[in-house]
Backbone as CSV, one residue per row, in Angstrom:
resi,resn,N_x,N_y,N_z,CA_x,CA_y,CA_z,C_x,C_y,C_z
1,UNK,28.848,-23.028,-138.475,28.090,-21.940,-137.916,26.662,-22.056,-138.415
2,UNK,25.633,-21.438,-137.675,23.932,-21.554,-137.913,23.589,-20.656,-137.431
3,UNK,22.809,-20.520,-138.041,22.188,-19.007,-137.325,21.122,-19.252,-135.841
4,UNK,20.449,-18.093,-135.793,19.470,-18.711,-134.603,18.315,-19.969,-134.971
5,UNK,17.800,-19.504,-136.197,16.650,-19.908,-136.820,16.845,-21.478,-137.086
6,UNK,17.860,-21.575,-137.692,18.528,-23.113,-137.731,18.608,-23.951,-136.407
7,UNK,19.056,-23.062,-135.049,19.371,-23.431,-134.091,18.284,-23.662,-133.598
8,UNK,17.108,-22.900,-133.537,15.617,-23.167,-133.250,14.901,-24.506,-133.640
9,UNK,14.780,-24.485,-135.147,14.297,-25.794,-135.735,15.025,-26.869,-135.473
10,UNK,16.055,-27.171,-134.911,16.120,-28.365,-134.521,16.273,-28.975,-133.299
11,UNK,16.190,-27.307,-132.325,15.696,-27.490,-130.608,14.782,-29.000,-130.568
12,UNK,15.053,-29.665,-129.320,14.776,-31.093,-129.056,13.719,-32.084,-130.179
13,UNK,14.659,-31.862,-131.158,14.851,-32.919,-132.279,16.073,-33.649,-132.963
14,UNK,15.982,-34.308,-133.809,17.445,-34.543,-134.511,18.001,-32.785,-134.538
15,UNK,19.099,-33.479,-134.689,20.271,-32.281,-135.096,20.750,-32.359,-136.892
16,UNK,19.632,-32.538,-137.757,19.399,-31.979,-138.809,19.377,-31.134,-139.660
17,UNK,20.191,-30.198,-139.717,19.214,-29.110,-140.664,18.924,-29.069,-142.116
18,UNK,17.183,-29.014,-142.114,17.039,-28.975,-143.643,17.139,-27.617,-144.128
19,UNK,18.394,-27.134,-143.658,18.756,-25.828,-144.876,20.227,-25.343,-144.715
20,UNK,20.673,-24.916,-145.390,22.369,-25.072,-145.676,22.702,-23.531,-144.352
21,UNK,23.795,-24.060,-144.118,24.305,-23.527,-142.701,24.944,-21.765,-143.544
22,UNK,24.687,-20.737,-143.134,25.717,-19.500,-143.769,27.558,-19.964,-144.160
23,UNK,27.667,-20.549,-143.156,29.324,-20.743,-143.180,29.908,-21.768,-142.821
24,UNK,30.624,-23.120,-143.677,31.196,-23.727,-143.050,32.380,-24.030,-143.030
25,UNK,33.169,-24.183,-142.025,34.798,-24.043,-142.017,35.197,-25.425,-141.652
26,UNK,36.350,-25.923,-142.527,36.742,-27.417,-142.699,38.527,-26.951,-142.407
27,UNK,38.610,-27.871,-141.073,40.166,-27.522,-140.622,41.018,-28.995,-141.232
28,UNK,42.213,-28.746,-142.051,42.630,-29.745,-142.682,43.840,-30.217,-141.868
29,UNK,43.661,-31.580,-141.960,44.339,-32.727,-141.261,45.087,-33.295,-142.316
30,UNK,46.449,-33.966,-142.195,47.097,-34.923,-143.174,46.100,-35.791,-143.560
31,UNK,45.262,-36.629,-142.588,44.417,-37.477,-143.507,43.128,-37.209,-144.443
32,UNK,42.515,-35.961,-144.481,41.249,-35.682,-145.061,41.815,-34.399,-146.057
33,UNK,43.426,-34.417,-146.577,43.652,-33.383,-146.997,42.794,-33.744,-148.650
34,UNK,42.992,-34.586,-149.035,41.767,-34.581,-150.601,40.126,-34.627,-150.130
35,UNK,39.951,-34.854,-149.183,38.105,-34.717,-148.818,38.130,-33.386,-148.706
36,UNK,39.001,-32.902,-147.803,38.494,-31.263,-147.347,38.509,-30.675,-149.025
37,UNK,39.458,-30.335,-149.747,39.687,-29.578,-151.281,39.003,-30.522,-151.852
38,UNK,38.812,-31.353,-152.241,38.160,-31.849,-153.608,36.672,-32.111,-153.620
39,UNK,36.497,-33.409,-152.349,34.786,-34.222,-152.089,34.048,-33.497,-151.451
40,UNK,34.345,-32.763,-150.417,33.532,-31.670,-149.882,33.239,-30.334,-150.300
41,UNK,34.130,-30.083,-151.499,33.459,-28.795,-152.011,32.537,-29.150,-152.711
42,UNK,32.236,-30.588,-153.536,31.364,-30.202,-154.667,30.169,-30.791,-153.786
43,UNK,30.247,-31.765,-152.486,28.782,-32.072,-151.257,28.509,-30.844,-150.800
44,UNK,29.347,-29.769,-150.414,28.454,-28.373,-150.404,28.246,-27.577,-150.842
45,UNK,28.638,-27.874,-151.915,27.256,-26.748,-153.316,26.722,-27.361,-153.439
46,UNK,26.430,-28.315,-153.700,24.720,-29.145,-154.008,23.948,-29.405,-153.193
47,UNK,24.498,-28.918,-151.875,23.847,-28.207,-150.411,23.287,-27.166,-150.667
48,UNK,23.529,-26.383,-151.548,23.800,-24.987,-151.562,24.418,-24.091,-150.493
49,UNK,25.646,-24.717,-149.768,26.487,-23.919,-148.745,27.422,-22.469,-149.560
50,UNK,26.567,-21.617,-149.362,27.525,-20.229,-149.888,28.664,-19.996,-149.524
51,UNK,29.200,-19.603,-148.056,30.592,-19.834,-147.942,31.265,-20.979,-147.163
52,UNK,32.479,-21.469,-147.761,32.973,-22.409,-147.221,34.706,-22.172,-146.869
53,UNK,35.368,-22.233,-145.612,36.439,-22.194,-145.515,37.119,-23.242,-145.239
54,UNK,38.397,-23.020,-146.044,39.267,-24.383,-145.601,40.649,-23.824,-144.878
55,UNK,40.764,-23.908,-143.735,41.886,-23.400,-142.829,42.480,-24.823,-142.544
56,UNK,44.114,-25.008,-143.126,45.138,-25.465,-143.957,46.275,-25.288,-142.980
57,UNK,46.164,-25.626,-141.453,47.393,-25.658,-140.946,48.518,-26.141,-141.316
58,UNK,49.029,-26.888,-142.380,49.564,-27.573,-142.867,50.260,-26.725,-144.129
59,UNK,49.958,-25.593,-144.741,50.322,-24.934,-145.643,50.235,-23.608,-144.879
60,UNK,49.573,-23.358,-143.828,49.626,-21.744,-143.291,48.776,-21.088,-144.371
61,UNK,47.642,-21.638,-144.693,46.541,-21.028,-145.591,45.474,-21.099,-145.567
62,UNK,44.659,-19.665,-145.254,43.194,-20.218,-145.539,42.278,-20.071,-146.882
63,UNK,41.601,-20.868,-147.518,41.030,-20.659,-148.899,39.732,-20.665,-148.583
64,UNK,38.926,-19.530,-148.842,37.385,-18.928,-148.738,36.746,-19.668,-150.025
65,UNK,35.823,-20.275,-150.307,35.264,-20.612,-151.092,34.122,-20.256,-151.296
66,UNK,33.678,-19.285,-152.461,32.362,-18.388,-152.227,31.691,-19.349,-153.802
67,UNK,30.372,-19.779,-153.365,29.172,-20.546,-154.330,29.299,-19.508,-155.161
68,UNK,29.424,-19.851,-156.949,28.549,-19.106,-157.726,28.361,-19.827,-158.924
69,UNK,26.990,-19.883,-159.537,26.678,-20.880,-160.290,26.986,-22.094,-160.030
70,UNK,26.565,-22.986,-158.639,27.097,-24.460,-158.541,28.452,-24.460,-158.746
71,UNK,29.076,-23.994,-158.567,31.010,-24.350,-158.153,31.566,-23.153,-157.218
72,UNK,32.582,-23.526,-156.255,33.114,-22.573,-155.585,34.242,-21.947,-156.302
73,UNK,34.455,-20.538,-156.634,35.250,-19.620,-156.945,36.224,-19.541,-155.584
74,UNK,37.379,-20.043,-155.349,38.357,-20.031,-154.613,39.173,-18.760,-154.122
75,UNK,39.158,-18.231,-153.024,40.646,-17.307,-153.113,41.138,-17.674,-151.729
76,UNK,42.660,-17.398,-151.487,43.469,-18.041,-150.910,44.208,-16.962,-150.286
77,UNK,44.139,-16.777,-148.497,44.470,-15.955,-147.879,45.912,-16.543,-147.145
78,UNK,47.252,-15.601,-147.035,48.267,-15.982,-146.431,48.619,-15.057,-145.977
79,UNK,49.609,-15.472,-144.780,50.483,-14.617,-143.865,49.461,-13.128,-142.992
80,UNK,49.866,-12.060,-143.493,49.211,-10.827,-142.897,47.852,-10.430,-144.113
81,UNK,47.391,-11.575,-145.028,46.364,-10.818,-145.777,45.245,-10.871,-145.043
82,UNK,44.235,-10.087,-144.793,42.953,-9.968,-144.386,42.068,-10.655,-145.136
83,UNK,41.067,-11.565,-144.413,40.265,-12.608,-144.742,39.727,-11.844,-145.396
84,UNK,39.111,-12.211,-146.238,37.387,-11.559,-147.300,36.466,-12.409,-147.097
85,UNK,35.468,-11.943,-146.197,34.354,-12.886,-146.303,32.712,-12.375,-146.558
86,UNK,32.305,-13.094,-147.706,31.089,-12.299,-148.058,30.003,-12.427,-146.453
87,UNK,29.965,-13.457,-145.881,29.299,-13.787,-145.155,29.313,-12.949,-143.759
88,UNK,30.426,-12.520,-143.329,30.974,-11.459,-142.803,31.749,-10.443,-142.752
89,UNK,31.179,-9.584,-143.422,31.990,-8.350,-144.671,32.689,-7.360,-143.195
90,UNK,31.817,-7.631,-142.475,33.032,-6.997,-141.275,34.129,-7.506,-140.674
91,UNK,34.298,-8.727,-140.989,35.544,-9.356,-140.017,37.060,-8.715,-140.656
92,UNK,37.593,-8.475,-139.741,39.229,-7.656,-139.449,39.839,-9.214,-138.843
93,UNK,40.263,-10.007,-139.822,41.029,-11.345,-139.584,42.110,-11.890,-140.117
94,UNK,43.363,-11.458,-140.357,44.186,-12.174,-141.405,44.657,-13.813,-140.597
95,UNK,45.056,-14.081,-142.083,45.342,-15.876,-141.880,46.148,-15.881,-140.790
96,UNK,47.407,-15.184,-140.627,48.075,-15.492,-139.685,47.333,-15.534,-138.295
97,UNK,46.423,-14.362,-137.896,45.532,-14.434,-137.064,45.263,-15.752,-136.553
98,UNK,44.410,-16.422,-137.685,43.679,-17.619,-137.979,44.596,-18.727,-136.632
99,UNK,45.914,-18.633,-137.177,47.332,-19.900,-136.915,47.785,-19.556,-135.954
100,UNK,47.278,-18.419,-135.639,48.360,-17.809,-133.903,47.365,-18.435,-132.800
101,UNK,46.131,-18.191,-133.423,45.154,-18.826,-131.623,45.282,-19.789,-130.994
C-alpha cells in the first residue's frame, strides 16, 4: 500500500519509492516461508517500514509487525480475533476474515 503522495512521485518515472510505504503485507507461500518471517523483517526496518503484515495461509495466521526501535514487536492474530492495526486503527477485520475472501 502507498499513499497518494508516493503514488504521485513516481507518476511517469521508475516505480521507486524513495520513502517507506505505510503498510506492507507479505502473503506466505511454502517456498518464501523463512524470507517472509526472518529476511524481510529485518530489509524493512532498515527501510524504516512501520507496519508490516504477514498473512500465513498455511497456519491460518496473520502476524502484524509494528517498528519500534529498529526491530518489529510481533503480535499474532487467529481465528475470530480482530486485526490491530496501528496504521489503520479503524479496521473491523479478524484473521478469519482475512482466509474466507
Amino acid at each position: 500500500m502507498i499513499t497518494n503522495e508516493q503514488a504521485k512521485s513516481i507518476e511517469s518515472t521508475s516505480a521507486i519509492l524513495k520513502t517507506a510505504p505505510p503498510l506492507l503485507v507479505e502473503v506466505v507461500s511454502p517456498e518464501t516461508i523463512d524470507r517472509d518471517y526472518n529476511q524481510k523483517t529485518s530489509e524493512y526496518a532498515a527501510m524504516g517500514v512501520v507496519e508490516y503484515w504477514i498473512v500465513d495461509p498455511l497456519k491460518n495466521k496473520v502476524t502484524v509487525c509494528l517498528l519500534d526501535n529498529g526491530s518489529y514487536k510481533q503480535t499474532v492474530f487467529t481465528g475470530n480475533q480482530q486485526i490491530i492495526s496501528q496504521t489503520f486503527a479503524e479496521l473491523t477485520l479478524t484473521a478469519q476474515q482475512v482466509f474466507s475472501a
